[in-house]
C-alpha positions in Angstrom: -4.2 -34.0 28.8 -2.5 -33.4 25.5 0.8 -33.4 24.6 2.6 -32.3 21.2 5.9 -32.9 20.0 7.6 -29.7 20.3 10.3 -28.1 18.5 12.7 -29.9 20.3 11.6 -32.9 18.6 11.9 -31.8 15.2 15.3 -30.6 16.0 16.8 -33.9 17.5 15.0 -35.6 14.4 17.1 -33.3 12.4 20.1 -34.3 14.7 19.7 -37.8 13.7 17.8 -39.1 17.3 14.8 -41.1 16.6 11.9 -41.2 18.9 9.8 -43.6 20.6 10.3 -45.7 23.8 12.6 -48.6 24.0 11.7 -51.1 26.4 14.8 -53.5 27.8 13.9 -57.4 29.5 14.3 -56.2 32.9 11.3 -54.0 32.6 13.6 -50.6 32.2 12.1 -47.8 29.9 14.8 -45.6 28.4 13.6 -41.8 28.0 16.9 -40.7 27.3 20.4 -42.0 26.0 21.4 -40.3 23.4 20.2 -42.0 20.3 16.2 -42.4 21.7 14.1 -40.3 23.7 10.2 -40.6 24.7 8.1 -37.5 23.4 8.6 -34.9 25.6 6.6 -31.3 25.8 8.3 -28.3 26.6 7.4 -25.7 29.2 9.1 -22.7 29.2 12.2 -22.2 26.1 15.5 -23.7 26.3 18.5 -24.6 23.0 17.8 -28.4 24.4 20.0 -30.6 21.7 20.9 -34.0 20.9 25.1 -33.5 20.4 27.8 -36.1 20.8 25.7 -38.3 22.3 23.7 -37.0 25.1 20.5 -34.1 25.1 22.1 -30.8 26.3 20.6 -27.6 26.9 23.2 -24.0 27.7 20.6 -21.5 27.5 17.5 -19.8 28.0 15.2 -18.4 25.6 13.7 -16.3 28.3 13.6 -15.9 32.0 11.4 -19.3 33.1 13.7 -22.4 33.4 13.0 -24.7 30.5 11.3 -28.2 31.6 10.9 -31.3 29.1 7.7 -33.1 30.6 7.2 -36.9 29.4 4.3 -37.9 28.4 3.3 -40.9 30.6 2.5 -40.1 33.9 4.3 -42.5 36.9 3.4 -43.7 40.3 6.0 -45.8 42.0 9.0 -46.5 40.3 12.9 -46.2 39.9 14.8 -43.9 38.0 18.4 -44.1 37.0 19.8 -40.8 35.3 23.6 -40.1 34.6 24.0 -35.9 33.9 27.1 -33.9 34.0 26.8 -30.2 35.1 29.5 -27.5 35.0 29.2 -25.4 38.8 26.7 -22.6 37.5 24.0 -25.0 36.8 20.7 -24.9 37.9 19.1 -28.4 37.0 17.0 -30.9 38.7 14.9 -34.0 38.1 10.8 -33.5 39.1 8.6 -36.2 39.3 5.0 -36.9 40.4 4.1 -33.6 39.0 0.7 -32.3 39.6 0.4 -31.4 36.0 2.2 -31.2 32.8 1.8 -27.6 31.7 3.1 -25.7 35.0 6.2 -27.4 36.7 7.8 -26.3 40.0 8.6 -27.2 43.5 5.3 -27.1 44.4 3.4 -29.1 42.3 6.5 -31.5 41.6 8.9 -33.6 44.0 12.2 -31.8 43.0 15.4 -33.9 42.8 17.7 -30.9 42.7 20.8 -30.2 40.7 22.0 -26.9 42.2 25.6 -26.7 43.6 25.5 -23.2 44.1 21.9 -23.1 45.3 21.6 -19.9 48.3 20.6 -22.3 50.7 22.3 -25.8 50.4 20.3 -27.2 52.7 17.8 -28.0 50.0 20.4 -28.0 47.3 21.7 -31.0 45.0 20.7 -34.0 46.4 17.8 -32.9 48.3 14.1 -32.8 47.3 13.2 -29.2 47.5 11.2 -28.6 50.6 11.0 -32.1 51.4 14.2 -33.5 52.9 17.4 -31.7 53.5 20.7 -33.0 52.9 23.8 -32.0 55.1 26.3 -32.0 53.8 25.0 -31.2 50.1 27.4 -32.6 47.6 28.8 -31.5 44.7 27.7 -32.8 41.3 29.8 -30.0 39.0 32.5 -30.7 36.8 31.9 -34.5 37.0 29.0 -37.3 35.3 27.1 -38.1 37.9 24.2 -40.9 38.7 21.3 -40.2 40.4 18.7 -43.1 41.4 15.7 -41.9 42.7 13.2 -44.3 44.1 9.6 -43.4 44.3 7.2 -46.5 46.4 4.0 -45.5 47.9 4.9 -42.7 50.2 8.5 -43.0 50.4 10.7 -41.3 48.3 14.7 -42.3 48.3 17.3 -40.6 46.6 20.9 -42.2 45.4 23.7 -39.6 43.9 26.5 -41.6 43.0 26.1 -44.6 45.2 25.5 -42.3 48.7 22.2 -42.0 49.8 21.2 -38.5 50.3 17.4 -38.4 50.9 15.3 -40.8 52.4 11.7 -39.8 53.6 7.8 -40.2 53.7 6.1 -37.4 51.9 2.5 -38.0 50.7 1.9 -34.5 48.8 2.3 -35.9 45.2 0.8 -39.7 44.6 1.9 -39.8 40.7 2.3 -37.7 37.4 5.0 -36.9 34.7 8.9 -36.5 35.3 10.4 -33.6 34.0 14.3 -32.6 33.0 14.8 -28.9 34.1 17.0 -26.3 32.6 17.8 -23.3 34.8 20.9 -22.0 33.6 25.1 -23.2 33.3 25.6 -26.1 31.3 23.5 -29.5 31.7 23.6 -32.6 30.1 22.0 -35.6 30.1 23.1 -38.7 28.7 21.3 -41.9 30.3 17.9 -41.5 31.9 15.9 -44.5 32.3 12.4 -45.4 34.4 11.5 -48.9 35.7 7.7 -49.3 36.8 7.2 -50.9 40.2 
């Protein structure tokens, strides 16, 4: 598969971000925190920015949500993320994608971002289609952390220290993670990977 820097990258370059992966002692990558970020691809058009320290995105250039797709793919691993959404966002965090050009629920494990999704049920904090979370809770307004943890077949998901998901699902094995953009204000401004 091939991957290009995008736009986006020649934007956050202008910005002042500088890109690359940084690599801490305790076997963390860093894709995002505000100052580095891994080369990402873009599927579908969103104003994603580097701005007072985090990468942000507030709208679409289009109707598809915008998706920035690393470009290492990931099998089992940890994910630490902090984001801060205002209630109309649409956002989520996909991993083991199928592939890097198309992303969606179906092909991806989606860690949602959604507080105003129709059915909440599969809302923020769940992993669309996968496991439910009752009651869903509310990520708007606030910075939030979410640690997802992908080993073998299980898949656990953290959002602020409360466990909302926790189940075996053997659909997607490994691939690419990829920030979405749907629509409201998103930001992320800490999103780090550790290999298991």
């Amino acid at each position: 598969m091939r991957y290009r820097l995008c736009g986006l990258a020649a934007g956050l370059l202008i910005a002042g971000a500088s890109w690359g992966t940084a690599f801490a002692d305790d076997g963390w990558v860093t894709l995002v925190d505000g100052d580095k970020k891994v080369e990402f691809a873009e599927v579908g058009k969103a104003n994603w920015e580097a701005k007072d320290g985090v990468l942000m995105a507030d709208k679409l250039d289009g109707k598809d949500p915008s998706y920035l797709v690393t470009k290492a793919s990931y099998k089992d691993f940890q994910i630490k993320a902090e984001f801060w959404v205002d209630d109309a966002a649409n956002s989520g965090i996909f991993i083991r994608c199928d592939q890097s050009t198309k992303i969606d629920s179906n092909i991806c494990y989606e860690v949602n971002i959604f507080d105003k999704r129709p059915d909440p049920k599969y809302g923020t904090g769940a992993i669309v289609d996968v496991s439910k979370v009752d009651p869903m809770p509310k990520a708007g307004g606030k910075w939030n952390t979410y640690e997802i943890t992908a080993k073998g077949t299980r898949l656990t998901v953290m959002l602020n220290g409360e466990k909302t998901a926790d189940v075996d699902d053997s659909k997607h094995a490994a691939g690419p993670i990829a920030l979405q953009y749907g629509s409201g204000v998103v930001k992320f401004k800490k999103v780090q990977i550790k290999p298991l």
